[in-house]
C-alpha positions as CSV (number, residue, x, y, z in Angstrom):
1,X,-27.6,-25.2,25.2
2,X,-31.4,-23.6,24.4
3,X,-29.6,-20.3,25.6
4,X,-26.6,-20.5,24.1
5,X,-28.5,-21.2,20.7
6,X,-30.6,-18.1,20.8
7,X,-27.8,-16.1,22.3
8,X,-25.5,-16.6,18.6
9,X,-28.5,-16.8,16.4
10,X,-29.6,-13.0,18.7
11,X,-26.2,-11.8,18.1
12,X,-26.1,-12.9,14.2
13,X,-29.1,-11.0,13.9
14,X,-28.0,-7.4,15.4
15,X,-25.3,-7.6,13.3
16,X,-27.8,-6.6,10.5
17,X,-30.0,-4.5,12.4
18,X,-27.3,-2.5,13.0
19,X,-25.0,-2.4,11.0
20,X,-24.4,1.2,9.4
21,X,-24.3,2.0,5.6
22,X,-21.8,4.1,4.1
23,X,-23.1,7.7,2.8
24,X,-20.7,9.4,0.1
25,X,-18.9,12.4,0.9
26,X,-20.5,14.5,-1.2
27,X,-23.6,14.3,0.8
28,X,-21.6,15.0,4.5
29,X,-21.2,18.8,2.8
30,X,-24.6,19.8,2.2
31,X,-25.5,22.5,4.3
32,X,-29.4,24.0,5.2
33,X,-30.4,27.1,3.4
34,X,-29.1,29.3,6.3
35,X,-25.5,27.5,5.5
36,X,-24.9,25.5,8.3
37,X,-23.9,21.7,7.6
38,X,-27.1,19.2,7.5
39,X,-25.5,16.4,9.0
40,X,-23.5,18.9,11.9
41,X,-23.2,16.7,14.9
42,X,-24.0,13.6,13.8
43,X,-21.9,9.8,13.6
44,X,-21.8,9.2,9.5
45,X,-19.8,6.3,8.1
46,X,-18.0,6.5,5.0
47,X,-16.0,5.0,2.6
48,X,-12.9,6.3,0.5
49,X,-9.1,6.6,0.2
50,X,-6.5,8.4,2.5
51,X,-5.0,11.0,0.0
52,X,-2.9,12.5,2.9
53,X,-1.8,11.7,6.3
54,X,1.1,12.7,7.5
55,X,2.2,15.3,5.2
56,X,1.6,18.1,7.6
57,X,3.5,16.7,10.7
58,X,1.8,14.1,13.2
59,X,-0.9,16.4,13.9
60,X,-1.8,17.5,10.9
61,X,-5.3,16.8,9.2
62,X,-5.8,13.5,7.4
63,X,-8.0,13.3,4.2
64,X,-10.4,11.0,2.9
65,X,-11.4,11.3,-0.8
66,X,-14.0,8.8,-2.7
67,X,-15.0,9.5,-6.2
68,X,-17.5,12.9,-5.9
69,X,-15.9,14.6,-2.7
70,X,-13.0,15.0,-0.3
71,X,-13.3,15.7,3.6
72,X,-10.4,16.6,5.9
73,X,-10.2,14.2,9.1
């Protein structure tokens, strides 16, 4: 029970260690003084609104959009 105990109250806590924030889009497009993207190659979670999906057939680009910026998907 003394494992099972420490076990949750282990995985409760990862879930903040964790846990990612959200950067805005705005800040994905900023590129180094030589013009290549800052953040090139790198898992970046954000949050915003789907302003297209489908529109250009199945395989098309999606877009996400928050208030400062937009980024194709």
């Amino acid at each position: 029970m003394k494992n099972l105990l420490f076990s949750a109250a282990l995985l409760f806590l990862s879930m903040f260690s964790f846990s990612q924030t959200t950067i805005g889009m705005i800040d994905l497009r900023e590129n180094d003084s030589g013009g290549t993207p800052i953040h090139l190659d790198a898992v970046k979670t954000v949050s915003g609104i789907v302003t297209a999906s489908n529109e250009y057939g199945s395989n098309g680009a999606g877009y996400l959009q928050d208030s400062q910026a937009g980024v194709a998907v």
